[in-house]
C-alpha positions as CSV (number, residue, x, y, z in Angstrom):
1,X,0.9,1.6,-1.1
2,X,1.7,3.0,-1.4
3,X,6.2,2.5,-1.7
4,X,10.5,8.9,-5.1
5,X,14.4,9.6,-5.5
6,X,14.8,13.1,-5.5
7,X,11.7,15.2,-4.6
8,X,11.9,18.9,-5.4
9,X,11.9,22.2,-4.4
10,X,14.5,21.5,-1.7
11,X,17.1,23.7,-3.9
12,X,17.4,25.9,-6.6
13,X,20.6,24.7,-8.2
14,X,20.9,22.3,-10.8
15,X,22.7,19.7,-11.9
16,X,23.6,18.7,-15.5
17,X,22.3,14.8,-16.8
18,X,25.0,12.3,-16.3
19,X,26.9,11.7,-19.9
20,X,26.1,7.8,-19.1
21,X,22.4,8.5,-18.9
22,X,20.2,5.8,-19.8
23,X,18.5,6.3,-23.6
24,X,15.1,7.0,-21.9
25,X,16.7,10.1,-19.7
26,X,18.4,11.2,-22.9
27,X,14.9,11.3,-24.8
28,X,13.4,12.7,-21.5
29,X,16.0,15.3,-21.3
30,X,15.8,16.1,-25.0
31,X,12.8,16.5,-24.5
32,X,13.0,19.1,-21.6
33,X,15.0,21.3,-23.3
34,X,12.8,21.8,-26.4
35,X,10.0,22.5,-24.7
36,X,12.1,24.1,-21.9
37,X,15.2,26.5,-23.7
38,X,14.4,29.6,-22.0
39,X,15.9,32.3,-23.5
40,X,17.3,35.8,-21.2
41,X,13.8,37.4,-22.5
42,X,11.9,35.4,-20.4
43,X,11.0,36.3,-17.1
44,X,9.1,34.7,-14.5
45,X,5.4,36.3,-14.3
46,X,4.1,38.1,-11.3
47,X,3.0,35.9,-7.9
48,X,5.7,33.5,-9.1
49,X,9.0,32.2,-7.8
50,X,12.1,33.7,-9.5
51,X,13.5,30.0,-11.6
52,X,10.2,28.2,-11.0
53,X,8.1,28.6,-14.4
54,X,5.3,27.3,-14.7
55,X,5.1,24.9,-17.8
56,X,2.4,26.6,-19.9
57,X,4.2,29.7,-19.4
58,X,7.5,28.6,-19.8
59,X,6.3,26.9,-23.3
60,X,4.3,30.6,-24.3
61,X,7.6,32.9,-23.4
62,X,9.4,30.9,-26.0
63,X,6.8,31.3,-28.2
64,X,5.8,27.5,-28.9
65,X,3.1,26.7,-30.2
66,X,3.5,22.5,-30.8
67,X,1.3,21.0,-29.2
68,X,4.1,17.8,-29.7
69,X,6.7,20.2,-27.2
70,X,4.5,21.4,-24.9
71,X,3.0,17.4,-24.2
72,X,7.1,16.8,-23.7
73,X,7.2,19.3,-22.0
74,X,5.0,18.5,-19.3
75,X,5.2,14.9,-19.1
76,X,9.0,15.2,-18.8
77,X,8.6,17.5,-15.9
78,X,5.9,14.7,-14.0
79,X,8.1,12.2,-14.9
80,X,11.8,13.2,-15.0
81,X,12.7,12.5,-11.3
82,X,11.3,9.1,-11.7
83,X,14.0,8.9,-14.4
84,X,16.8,7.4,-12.3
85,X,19.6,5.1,-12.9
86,X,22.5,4.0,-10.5
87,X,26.3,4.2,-11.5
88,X,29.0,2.9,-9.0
89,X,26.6,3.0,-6.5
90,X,26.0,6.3,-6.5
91,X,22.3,8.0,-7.2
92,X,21.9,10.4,-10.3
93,X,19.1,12.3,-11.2
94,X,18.3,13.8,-14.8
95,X,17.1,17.3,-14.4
96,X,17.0,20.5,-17.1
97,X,19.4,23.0,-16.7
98,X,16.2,25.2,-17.1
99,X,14.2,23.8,-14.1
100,X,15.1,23.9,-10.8
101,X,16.7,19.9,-9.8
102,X,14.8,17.7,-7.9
103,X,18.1,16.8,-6.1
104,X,20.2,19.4,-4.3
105,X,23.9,20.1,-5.1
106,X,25.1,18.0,-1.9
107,X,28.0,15.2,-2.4
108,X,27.2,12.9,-4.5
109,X,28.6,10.8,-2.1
110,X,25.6,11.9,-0.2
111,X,22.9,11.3,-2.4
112,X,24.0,7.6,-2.9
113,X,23.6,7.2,1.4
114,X,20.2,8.7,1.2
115,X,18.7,6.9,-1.7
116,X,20.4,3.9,-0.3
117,X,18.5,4.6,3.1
118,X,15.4,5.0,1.0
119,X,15.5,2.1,-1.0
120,X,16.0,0.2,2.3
121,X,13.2,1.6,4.1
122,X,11.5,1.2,1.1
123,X,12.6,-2.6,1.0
124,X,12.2,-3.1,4.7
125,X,8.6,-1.7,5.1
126,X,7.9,-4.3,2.2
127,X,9.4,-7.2,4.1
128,X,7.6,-6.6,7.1
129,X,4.1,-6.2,5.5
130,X,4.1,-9.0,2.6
131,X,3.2,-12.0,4.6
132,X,0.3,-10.0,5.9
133,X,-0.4,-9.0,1.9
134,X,0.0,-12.9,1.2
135,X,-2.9,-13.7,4.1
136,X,-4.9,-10.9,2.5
137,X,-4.3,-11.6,-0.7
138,X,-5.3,-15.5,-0.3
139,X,-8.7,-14.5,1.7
140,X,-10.1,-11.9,-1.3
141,X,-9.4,-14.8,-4.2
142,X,-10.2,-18.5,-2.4
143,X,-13.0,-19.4,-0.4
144,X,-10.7,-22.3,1.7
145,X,-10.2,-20.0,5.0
146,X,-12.7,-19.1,7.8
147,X,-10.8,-16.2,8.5
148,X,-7.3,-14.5,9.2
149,X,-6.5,-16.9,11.6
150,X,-7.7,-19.9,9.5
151,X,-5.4,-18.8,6.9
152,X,-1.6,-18.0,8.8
153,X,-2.8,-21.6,10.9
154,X,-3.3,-23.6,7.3
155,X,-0.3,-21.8,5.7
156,X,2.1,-22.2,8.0
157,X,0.9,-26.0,8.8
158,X,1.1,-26.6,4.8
159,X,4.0,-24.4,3.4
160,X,6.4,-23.2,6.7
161,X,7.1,-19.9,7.2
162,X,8.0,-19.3,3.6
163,X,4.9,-19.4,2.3
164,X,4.2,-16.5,3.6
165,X,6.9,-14.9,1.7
166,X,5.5,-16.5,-2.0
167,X,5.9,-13.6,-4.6
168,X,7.8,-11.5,-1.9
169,X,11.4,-11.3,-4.9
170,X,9.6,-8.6,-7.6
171,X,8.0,-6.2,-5.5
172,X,11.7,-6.3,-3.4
173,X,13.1,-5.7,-7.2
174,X,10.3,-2.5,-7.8
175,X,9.7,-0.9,-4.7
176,X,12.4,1.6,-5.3
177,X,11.3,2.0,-8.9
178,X,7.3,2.1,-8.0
179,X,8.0,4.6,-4.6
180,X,10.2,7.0,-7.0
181,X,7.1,7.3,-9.1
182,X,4.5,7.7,-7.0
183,X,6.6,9.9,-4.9
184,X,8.7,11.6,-7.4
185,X,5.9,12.7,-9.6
186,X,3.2,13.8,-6.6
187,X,6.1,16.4,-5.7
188,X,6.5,17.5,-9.5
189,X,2.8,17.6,-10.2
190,X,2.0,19.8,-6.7
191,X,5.1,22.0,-7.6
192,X,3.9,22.9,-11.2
193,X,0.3,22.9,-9.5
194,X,1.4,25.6,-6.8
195,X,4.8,27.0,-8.1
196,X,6.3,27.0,-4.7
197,X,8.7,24.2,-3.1
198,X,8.5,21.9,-0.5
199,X,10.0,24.7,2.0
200,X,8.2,27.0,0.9
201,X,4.6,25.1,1.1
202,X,5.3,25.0,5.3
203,X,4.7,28.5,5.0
204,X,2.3,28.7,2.2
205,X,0.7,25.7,2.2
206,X,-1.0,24.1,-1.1
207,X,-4.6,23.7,-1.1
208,X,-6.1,20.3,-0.4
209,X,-7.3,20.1,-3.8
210,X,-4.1,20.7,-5.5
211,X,-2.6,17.8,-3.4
212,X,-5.5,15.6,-3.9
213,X,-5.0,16.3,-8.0
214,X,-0.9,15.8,-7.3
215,X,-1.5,12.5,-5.5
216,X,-4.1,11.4,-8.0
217,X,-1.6,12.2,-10.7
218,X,0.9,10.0,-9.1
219,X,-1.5,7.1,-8.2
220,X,-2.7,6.8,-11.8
221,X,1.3,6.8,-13.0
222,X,2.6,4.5,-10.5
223,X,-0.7,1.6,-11.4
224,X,0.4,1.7,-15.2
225,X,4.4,0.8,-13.5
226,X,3.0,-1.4,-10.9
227,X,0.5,-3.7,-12.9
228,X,2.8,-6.7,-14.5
229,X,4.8,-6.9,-11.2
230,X,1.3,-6.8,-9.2
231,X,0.1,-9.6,-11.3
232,X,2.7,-11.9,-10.7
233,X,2.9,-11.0,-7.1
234,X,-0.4,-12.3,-7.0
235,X,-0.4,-15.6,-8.7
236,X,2.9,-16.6,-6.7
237,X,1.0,-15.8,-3.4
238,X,-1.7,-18.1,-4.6
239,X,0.5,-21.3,-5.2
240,X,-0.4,-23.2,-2.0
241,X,1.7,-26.3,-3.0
242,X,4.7,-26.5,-0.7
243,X,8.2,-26.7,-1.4
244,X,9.2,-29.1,-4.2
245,X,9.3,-33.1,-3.0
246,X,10.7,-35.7,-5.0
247,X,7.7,-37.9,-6.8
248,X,5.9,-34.5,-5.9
249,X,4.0,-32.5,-8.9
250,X,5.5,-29.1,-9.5
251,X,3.5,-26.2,-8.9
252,X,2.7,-24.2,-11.9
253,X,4.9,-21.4,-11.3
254,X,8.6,-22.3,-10.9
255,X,9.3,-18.9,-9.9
256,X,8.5,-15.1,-11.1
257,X,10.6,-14.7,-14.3
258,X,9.0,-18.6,-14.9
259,X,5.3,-16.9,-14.2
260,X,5.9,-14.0,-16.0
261,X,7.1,-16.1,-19.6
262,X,4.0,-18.2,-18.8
263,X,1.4,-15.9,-18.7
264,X,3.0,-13.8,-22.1
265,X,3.3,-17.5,-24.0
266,X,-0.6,-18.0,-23.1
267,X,-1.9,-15.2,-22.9
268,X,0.5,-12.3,-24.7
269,X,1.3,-9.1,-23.7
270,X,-2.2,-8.3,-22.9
271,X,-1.8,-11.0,-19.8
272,X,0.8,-9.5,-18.1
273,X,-2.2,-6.5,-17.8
274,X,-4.6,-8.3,-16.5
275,X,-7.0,-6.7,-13.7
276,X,-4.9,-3.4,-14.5
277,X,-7.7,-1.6,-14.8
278,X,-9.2,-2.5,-11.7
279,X,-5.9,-0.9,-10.3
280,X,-5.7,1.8,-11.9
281,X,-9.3,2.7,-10.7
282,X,-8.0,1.2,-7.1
283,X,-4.9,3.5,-7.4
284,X,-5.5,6.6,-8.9
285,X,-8.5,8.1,-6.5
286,X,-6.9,6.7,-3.2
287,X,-3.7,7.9,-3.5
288,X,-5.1,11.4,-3.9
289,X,-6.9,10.7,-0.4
290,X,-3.6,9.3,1.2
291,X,-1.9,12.4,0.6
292,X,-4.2,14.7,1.4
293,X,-4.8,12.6,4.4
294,X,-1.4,13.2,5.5
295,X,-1.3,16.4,5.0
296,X,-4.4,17.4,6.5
297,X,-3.3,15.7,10.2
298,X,0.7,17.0,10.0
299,X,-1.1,20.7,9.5
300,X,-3.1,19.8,12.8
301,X,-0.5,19.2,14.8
302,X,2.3,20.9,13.4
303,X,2.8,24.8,14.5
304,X,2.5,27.5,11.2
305,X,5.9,27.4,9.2
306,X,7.4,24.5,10.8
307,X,8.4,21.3,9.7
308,X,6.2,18.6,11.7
309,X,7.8,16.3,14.4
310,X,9.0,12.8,13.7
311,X,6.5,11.5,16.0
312,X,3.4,13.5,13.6
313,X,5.4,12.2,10.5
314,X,4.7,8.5,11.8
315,X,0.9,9.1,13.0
316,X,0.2,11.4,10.1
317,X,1.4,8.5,7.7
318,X,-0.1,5.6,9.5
319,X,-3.1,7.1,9.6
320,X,-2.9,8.4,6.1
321,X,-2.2,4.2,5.1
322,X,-5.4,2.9,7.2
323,X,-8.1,5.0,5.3
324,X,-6.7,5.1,1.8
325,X,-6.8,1.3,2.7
326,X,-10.1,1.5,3.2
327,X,-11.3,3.3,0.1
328,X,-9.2,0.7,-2.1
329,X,-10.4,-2.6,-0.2
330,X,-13.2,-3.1,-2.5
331,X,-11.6,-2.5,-5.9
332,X,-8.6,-4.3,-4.4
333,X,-10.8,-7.4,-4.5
334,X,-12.1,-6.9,-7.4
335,X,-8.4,-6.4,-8.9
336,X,-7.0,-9.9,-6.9
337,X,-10.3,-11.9,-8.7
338,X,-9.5,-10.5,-11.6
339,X,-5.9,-11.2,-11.7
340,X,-6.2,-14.8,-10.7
341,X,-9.4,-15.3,-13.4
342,X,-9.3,-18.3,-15.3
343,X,-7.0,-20.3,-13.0
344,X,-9.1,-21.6,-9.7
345,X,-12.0,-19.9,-10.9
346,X,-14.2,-18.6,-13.5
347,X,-12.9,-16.2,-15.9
348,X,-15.2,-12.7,-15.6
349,X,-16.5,-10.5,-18.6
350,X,-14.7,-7.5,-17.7
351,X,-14.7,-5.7,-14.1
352,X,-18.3,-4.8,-14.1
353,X,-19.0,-9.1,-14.9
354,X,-16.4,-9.5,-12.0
355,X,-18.2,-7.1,-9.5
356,X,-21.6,-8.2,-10.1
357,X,-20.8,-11.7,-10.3
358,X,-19.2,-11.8,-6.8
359,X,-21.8,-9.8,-4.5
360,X,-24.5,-12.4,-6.0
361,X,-22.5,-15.2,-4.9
362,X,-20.9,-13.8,-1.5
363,X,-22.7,-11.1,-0.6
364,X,-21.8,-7.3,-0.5
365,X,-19.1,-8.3,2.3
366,X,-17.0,-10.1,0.0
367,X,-15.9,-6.5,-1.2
368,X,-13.9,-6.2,2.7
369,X,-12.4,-9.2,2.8
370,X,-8.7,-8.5,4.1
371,X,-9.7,-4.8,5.5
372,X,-8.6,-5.8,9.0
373,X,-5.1,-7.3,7.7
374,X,-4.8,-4.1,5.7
375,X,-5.0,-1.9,7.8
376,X,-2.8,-3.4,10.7
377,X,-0.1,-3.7,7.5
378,X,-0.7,-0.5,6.1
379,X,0.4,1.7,9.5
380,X,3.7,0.5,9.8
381,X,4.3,0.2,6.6
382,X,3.2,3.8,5.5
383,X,4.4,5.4,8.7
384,X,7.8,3.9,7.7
385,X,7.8,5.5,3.7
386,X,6.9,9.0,4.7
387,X,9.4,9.2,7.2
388,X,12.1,8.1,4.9
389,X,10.2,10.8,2.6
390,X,10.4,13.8,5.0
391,X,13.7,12.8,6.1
392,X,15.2,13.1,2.4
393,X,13.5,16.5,1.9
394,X,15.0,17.5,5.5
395,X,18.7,16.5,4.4
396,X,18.4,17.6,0.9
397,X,17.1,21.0,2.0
């Protein structure tokens, strides 16, 4: 879940926006600066941190009043160090001159090792998990399997060991992309929530329900990014042909950029959406329980004003993985069924149709199918992303 370039607060210098900045940071920036231009009559306000404004105030010193600047103003701040684009191999990261940088003023150099190392945790974790998603993925949408082990056995038997891997090439493509969201914009929304940064919070630490709104924040962004990629992930791991025979029919799906044209040719753009809402609804609650899950056990066994132990990072995030896991199994099914509507089984109504529809036919377990393969996933896959997360803080602090 769950896998951002550049979280902030670790330093208070800033770096101007690459000249070869993609149009979308350009607009992002532009917009930043209008809503952000603070001139030398504007202070920061009492109980704050000197270079840390708080948007709304920020946009009041100035004096403006557009509603148009202050939306830029704020969205551009959630979302600027999701904004990221990579230049002779080298991470860059578009921040204000007015704000204070998401990325520290180390080497360059630097930064391109650690978001390297990120992206490969990122991409490893992802490697290691998806033929567990695959299994789980297959026993929430067909009704074939007895169980787990029903499933790898018939798999394995039918398609090889690749077919656990179905699907496996556009989350690889994303996960930076999807982790720099979800991660990027928790740490913007919980440092405009609580004005201090990510050193600062060990020794004034934000309140549960700032991080639960921060992580929520993020969930909800990171579903809207996620949803076409989730889609086709999840058709490609439900092609149980094997590999292509001679005399042999194709399957239906020649591959993801194949799936993807298919599903916008029949169904338009509208398609590539499809069970997105269920997602979103998956998403945006249980990411706000992840994080305050991880936060809650790191400040139980980590002493006042330190950073916690490697060892707590990887409990505190396995942990935090199993029972946000467990809050999104059920909508998770409901999403997979939804996603897969129309294909090997009946198309639903809309996701109250969908839910209704499957309890009366399965029962109200149907809703935990793949909890068990979840959560044995989600540990070491979690454990692995906030460590990589803490870690980047640590060296960018």
């Amino acid at each position: 879940m769950l896998g951002g370039l550049g979280p902030p607060g670790a330093s208070r210098h800033p770096l101007k926006a690459p000249d070869s900045a993609l149009p979308g940071q350009r607009a992002g920036r532009e917009g930043l600066d209008q809503g952000l231009a603070l001139d030398s009559s504007c202070e920061p306000k009492g109980g704050q941190s000197p270079g840390v404004p708080k948007l709304d105030e920020s946009a009041d010193c100035l004096g403006v009043k557009s509603r148009r600047v202050k939306t830029l103003c704020v969205w551009g701040w959630l979302l600027h160090s999701a904004c990221v684009s990579s230049r002779q191999g080298q991470a860059r990261s578009l921040c204000s001159p007015h704000l204070p940088c998401p990325v520290p003023g180390t080497e360059e150099g630097a930064r391109g090792q650690l978001a390297f190392l990120w992206s490969l945790a990122g991409a490893l974790g992802l490697v290691l998990g998806h033929p567990f998603d695959t299994v789980k993925v297959r026993l929430q949408t067909q009704t074939t399997y007895r169980g787990i082990v029903d499933c790898m056995v018939k798999t394995y038997r039918h398609e090889s060991l690749l077919g656990f891997f179905k699907g496996m090439s556009f989350p690889i493509a994303s996960i930076s992309v999807v982790n720099s969201v979800l991660f990027g914009v928790y740490s913007n929304a919980l440092l405009a929530l609580t004005a201090t940064s990510h050193q600062e919070r060990r020794a004034q630490p934000p309140s549960y329900t700032h991080v639960f709104i921060a992580g929520c924040t993020g969930g909800f962004l990171q579903a809207y990014c996620l949803a076409p990629f989730d889609l086709i992930k999840v058709r490609l791991q439900n092609q149980t042909e094997p590999r292509a025979k001679p005399g042999s029919p194709p399957p239906r799906y020649r591959g993801p950029i194949h799936c993807a044209a298919s599903i916008f040719q029949a169904e338009g753009p509208r398609g590539l959406f499809r069970g997105a809402w269920a997602l979103t609804l998956r998403d945006t609650p249980t990411l706000g329980i992840y994080f305050v899950t991880y936060e809650w056990l790191c400040r139980q066994f980590t002493p006042d004003g330190q950073n916690p132990s490697s060892g707590t990072v990887l409990v505190a995030g396995g942990f935090a993985g199993i029972i946000s896991w467990v809050a999104a199994t059920p909508l998770d099914v409901i999403k997979s069924r939804m996603q897969m509507a129309g294909l090997k089984q009946r198309a639903y109504g809309g996701l109250l149709d969908c839910i209704v529809s499957s309890a009366r036919q399965e029962g109200l377990g149907v809703f935990f199918r793949g909890l068990t393969i979840n959560s044995a996933r989600a540990f070491p896959v979690n454990a692995i992303t906030f460590l990589s997360y803490e870690y980047l803080l640590l060296s960018w602090g």
